[in-house]
N, CA, C and O atoms as a DFTB+ gen file, in Angstrom:
508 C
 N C O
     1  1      29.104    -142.224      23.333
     2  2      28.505    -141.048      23.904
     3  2      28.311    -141.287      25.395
     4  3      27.749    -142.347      25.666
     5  1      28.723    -140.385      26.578
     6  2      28.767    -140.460      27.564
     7  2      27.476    -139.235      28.097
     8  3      27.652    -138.018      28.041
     9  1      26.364    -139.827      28.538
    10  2      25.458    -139.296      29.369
    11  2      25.725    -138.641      30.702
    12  3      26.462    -139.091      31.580
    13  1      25.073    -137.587      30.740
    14  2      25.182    -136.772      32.097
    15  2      24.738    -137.776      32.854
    16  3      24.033    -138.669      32.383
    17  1      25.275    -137.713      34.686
    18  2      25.181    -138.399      35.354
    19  2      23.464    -138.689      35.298
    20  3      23.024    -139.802      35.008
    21  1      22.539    -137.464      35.633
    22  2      21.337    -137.389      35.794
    23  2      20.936    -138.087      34.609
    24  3      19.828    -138.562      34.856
    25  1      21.306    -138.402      33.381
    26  2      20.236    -139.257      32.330
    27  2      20.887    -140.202      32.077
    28  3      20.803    -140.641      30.930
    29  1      21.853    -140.925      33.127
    30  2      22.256    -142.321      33.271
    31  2      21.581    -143.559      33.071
    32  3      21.068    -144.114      34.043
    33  1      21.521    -144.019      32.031
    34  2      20.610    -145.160      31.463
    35  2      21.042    -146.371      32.437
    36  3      20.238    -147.262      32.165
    37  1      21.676    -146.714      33.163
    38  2      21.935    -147.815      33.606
    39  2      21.160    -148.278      35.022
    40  3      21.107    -149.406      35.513
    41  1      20.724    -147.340      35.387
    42  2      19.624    -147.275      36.697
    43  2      18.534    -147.415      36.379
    44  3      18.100    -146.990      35.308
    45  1      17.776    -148.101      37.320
    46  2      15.945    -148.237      37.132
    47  2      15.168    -147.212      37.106
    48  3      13.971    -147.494      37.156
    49  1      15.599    -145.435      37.008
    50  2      14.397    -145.009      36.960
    51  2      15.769    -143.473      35.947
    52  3      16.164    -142.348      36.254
    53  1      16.049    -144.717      34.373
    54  2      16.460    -144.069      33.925
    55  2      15.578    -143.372      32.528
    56  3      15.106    -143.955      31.552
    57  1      15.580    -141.420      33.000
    58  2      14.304    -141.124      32.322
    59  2      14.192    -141.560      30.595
    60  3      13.229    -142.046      30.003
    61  1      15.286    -141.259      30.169
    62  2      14.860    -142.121      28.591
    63  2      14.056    -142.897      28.214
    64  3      13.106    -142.783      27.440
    65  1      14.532    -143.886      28.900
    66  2      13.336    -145.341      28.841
    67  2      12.407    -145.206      29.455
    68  3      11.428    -145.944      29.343
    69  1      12.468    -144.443      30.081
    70  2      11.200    -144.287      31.597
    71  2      10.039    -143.160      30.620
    72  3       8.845    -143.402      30.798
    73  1      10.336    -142.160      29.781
    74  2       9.184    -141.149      29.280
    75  2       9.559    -142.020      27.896
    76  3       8.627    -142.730      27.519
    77  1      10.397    -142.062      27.334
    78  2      10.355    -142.594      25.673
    79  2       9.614    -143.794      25.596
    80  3       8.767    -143.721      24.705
    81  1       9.615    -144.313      25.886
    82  2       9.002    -145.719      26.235
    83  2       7.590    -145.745      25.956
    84  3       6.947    -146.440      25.170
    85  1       7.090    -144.455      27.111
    86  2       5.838    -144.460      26.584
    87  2       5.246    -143.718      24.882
    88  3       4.352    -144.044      24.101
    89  1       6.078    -142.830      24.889
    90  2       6.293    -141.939      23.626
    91  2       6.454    -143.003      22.522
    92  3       5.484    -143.005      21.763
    93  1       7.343    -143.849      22.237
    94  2       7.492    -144.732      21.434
    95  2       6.704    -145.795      20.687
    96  3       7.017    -146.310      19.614
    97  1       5.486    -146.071      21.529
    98  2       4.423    -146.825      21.296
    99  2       3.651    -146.242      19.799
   100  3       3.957    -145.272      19.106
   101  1       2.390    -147.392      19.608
   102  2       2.008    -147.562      18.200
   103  2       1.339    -145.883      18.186
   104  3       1.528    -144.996      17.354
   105  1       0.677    -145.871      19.183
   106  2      -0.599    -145.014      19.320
   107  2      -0.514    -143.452      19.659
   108  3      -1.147    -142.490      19.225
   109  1       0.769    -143.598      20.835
   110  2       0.667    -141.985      21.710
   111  2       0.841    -140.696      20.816
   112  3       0.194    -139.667      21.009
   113  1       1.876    -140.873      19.718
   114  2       2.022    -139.450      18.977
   115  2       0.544    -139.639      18.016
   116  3      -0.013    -138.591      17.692
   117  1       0.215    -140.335      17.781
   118  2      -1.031    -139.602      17.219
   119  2      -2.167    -139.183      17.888
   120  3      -2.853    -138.294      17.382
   121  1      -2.544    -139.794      19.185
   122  2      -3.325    -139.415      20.133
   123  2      -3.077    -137.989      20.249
   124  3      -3.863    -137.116      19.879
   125  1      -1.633    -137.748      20.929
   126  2      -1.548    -136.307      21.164
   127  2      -1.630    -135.640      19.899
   128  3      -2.457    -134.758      20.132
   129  1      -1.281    -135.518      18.701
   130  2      -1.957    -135.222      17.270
   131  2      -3.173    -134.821      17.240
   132  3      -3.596    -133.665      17.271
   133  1      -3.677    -135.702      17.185
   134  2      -4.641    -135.415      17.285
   135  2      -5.831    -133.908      18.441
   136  3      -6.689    -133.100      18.085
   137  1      -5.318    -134.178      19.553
   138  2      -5.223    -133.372      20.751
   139  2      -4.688    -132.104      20.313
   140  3      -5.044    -131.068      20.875
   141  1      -3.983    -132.098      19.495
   142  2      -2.908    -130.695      19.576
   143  2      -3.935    -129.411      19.196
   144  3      -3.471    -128.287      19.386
   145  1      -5.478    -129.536      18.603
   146  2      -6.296    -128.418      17.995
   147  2      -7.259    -128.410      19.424
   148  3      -8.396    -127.939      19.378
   149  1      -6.874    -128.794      20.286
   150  2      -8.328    -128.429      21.386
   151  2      -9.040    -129.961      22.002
   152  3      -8.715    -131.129      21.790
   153  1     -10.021    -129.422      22.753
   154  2     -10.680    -130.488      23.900
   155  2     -11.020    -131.417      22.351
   156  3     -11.064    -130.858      21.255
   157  1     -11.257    -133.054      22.577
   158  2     -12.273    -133.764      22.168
   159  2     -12.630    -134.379      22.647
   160  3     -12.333    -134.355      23.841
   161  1     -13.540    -135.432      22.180
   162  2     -14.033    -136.828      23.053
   163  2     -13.791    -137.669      22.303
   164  3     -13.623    -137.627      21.084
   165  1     -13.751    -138.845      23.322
   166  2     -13.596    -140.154      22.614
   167  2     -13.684    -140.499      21.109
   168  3     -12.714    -140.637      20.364
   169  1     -14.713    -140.593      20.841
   170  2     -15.427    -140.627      19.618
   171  2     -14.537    -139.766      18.644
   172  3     -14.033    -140.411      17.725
   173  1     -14.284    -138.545      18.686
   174  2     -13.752    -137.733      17.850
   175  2     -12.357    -137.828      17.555
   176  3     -11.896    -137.551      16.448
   177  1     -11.582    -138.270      18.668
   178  2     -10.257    -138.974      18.859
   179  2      -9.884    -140.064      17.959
   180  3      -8.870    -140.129      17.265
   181  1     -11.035    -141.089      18.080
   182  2     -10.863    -142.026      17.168
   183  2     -11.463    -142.240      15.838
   184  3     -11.122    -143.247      15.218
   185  1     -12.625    -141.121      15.131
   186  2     -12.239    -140.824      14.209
   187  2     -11.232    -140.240      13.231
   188  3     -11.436    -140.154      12.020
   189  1      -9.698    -139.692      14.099
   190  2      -9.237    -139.097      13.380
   191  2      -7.868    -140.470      13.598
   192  3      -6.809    -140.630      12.991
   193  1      -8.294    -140.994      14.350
   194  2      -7.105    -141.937      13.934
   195  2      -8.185    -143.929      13.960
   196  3      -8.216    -144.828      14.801
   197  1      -8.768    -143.777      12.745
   198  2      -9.567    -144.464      12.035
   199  2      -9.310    -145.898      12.462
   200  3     -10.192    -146.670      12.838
   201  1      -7.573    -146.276      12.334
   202  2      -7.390    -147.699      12.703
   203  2      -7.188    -148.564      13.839
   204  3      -6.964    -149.772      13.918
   205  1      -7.389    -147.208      15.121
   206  2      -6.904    -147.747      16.223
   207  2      -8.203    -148.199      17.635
   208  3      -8.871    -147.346      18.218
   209  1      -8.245    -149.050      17.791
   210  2      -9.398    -150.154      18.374
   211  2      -9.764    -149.132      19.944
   212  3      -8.978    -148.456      20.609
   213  1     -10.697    -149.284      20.070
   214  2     -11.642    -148.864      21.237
   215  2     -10.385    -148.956      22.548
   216  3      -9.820    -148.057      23.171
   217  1     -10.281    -150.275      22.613
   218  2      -9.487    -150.681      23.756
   219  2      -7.556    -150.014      23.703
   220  3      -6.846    -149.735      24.668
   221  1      -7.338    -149.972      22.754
   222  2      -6.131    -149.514      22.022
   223  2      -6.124    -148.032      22.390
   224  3      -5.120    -147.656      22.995
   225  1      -7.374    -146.830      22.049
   226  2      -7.139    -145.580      22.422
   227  2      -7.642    -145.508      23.962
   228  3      -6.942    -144.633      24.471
   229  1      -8.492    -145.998      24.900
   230  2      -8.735    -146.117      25.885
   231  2      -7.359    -146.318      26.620
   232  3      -7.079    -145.387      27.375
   233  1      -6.542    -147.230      26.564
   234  2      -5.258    -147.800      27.364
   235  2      -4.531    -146.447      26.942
   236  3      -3.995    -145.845      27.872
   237  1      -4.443    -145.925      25.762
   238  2      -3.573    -144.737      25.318
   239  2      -3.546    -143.641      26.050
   240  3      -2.540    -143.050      26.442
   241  1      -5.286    -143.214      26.339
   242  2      -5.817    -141.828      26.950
   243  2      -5.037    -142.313      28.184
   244  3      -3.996    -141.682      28.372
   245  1      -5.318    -143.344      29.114
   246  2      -5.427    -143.795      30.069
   247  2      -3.789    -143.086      30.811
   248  3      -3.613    -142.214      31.661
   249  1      -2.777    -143.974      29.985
   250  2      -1.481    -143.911      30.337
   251  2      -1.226    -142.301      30.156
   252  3      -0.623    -141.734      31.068
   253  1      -1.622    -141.600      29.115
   254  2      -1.331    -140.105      29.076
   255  2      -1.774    -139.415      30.216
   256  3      -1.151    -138.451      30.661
   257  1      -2.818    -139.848      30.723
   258  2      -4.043    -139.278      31.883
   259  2      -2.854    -139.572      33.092
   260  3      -2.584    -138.702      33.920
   261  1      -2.369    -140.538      33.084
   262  2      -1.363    -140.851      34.427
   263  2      -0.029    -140.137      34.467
   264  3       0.477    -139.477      35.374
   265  1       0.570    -140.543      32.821
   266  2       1.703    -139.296      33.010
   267  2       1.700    -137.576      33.076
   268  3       2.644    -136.786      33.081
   269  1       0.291    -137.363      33.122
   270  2       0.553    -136.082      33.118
   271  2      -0.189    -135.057      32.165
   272  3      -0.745    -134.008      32.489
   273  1      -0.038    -135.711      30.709
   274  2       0.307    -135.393      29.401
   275  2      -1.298    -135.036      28.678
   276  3      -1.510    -134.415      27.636
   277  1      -1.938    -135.433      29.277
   278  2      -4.122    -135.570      28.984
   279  2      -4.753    -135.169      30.379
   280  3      -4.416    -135.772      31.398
   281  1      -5.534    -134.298      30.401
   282  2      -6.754    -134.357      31.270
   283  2      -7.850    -135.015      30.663
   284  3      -8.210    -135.024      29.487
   285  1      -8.386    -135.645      31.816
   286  2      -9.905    -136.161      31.324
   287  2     -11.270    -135.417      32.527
   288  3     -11.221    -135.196      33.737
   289  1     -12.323    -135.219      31.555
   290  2     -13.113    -134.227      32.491
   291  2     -14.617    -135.086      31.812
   292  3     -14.931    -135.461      30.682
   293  1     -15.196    -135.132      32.991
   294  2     -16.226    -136.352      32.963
   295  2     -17.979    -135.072      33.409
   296  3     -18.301    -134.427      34.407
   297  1     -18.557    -135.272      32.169
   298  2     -19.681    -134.459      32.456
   299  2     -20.754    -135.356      33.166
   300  3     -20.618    -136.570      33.017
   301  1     -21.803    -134.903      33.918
   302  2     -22.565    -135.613      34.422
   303  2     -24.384    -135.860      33.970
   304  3     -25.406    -135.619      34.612
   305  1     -24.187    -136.390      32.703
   306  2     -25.224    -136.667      31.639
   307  2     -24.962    -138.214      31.233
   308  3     -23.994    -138.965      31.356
   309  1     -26.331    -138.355      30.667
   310  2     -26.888    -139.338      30.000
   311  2     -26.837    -139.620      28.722
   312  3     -27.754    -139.100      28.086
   313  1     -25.916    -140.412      27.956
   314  2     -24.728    -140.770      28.487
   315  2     -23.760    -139.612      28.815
   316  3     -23.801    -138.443      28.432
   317  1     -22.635    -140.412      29.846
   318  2     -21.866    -139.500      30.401
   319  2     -20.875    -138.811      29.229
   320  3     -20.519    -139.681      28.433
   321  1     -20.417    -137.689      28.959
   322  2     -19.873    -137.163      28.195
   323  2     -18.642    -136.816      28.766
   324  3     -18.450    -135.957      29.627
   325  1     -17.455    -137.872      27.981
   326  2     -16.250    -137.181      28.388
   327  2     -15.161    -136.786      27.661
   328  3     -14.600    -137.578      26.904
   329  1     -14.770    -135.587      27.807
   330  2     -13.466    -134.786      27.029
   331  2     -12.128    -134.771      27.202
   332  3     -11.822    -134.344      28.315
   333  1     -11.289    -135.051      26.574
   334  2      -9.919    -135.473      26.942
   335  2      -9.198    -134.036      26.202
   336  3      -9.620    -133.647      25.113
   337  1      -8.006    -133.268      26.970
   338  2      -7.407    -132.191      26.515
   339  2      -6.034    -132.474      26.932
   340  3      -5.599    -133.283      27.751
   341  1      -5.321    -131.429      26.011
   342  2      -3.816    -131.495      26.381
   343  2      -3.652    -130.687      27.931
   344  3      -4.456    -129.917      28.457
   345  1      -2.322    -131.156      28.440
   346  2      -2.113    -130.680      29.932
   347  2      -1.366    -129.231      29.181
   348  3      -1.297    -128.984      27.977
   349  1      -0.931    -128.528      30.166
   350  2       0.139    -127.815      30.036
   351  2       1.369    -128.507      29.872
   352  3       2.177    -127.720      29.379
   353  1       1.890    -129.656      30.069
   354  2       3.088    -130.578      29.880
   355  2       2.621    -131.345      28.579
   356  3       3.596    -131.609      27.876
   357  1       1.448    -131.773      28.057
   358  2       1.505    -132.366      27.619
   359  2       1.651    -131.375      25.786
   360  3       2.183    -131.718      24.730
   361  1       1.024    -130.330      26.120
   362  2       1.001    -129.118      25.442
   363  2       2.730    -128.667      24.646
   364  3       2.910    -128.421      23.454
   365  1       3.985    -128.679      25.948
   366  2       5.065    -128.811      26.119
   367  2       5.812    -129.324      25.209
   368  3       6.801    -128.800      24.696
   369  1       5.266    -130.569      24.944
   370  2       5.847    -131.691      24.308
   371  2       5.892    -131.905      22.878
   372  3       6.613    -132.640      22.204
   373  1       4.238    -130.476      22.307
   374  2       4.001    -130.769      20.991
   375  2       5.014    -129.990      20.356
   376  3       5.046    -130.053      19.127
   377  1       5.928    -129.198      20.994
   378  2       7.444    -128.623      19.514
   379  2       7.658    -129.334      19.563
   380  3       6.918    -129.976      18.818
   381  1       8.767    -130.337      20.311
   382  2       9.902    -131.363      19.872
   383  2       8.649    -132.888      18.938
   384  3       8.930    -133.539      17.931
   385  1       7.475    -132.963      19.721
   386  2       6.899    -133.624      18.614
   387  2       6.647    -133.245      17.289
   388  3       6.791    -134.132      16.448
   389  1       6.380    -132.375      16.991
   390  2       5.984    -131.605      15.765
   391  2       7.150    -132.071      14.816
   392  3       7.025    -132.533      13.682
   393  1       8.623    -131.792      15.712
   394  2       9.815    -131.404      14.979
   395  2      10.210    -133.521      14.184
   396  3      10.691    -133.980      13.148
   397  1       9.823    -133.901      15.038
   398  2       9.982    -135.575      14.758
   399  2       8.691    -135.674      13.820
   400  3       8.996    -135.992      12.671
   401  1       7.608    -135.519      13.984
   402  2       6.833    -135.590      12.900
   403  2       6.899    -135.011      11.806
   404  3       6.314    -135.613      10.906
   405  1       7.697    -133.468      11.343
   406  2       8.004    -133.052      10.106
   407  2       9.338    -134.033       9.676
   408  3       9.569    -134.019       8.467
   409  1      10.249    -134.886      10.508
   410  2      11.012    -135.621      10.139
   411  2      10.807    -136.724       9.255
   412  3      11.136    -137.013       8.105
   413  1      10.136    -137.254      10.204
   414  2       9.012    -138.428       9.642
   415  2       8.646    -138.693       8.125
   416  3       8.897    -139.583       7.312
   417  1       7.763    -137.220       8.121
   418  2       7.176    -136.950       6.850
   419  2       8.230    -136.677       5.615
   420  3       8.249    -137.359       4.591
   421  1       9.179    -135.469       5.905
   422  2      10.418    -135.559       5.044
   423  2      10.978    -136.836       4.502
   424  3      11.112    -137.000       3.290
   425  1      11.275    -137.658       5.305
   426  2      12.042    -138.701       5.039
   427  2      11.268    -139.991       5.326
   428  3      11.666    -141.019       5.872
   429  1      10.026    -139.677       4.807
   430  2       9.472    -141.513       4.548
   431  2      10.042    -141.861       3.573
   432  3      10.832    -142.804       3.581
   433  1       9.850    -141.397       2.877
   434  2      10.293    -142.182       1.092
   435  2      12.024    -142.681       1.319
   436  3      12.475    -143.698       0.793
   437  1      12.409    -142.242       1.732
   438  2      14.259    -142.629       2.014
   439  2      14.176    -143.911       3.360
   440  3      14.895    -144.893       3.545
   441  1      13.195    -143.482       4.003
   442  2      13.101    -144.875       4.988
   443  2      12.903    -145.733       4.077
   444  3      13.969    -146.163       3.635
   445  1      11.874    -146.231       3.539
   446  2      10.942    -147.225       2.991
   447  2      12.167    -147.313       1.626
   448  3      12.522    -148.477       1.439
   449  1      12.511    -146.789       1.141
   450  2      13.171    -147.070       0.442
   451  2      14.669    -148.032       1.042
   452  3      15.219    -149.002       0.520
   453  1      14.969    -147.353       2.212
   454  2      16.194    -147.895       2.423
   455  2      15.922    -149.325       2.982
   456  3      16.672    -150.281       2.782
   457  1      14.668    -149.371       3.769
   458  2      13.875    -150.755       4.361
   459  2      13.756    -151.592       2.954
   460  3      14.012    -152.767       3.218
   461  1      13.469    -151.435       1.579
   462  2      13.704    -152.188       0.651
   463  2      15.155    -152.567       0.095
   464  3      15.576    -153.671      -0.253
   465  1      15.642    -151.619       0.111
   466  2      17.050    -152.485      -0.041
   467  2      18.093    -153.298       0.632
   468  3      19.180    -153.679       0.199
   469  1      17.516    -153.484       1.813
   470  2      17.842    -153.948       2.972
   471  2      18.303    -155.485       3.091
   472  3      17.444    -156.178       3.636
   473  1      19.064    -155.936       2.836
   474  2      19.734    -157.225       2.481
   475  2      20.506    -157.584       4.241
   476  3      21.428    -156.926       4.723
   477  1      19.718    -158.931       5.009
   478  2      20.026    -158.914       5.969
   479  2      21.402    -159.888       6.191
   480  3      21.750    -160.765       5.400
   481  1      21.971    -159.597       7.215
   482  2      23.804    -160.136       6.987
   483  2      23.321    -161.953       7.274
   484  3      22.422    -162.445       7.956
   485  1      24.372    -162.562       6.417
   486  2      24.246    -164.202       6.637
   487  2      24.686    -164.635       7.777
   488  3      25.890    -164.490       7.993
   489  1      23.883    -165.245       8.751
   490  2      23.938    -165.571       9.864
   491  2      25.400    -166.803       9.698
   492  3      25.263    -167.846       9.059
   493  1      26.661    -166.439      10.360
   494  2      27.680    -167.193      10.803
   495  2      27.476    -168.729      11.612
   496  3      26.620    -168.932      12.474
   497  1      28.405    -169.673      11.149
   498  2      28.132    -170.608      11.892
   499  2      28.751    -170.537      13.342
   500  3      29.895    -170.083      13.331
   501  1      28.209    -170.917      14.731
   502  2      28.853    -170.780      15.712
   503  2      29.961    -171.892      15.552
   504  3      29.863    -172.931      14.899
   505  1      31.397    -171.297      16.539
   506  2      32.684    -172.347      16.267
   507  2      32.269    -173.239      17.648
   508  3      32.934    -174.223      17.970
């Protein structure tokens, strides 16, 4: 498969790797998942994704907050109260996510299945 010049993987600021990259990680599609019904906070964020560590959704918000993809809006109370929302880009992003997450879901059982039958090739001796 031959890429348009503009999504030329072979350059340093080639966008595939450059936005997937972050997309690809343990955490980001469920963060934004989560996000996709309206403002929350911290707290509420990581109740809905139960297994993922303080420091783990913090670095998550963080990197979304930089690409674009999260606002964060900081109230000025005791304690400080802060709400994290989808951008308009980041908003953008939830069809083609949606469309990989109904994938997902369709075809776990054929993953996991095929990950069990999975017989790895016998490593050759070098000549």
């Amino acid at each position: 498969m031959t890429l348009h010049r503009s999504t030329a993987c072979d350059a340093g600021d080639c966008p595939i790797r450059d936005v997937l990259d972050r997309l690809g990680d343990r955490w980001t599609v469920l963060v934004l998942k989560a996000l996709e019904g309206g403002t929350l906070r911290f707290g509420e964020i990581k109740a809905r994704i139960a297994d993922v560590s303080q420091r783990m959704l913090a670095q998550t918000l963080r990197r979304l907050e930089q690409d674009g993809l999260v606002s964060r809006r900081v109230f000025p109370t005791i304690p400080p109260r802060v709400d994290y929302t989808l951008t308009d880009l980041g908003r953008s992003l939830l069809v083609p996510l949606g469309e990989m997450v109904r994938w997902a879901v369709a075809n776990h059982g054929a993953v996991r299945a095929a990950r069990a039958a999975y017989v790895p090739p016998v490593a050759q001796p070098a000549l």
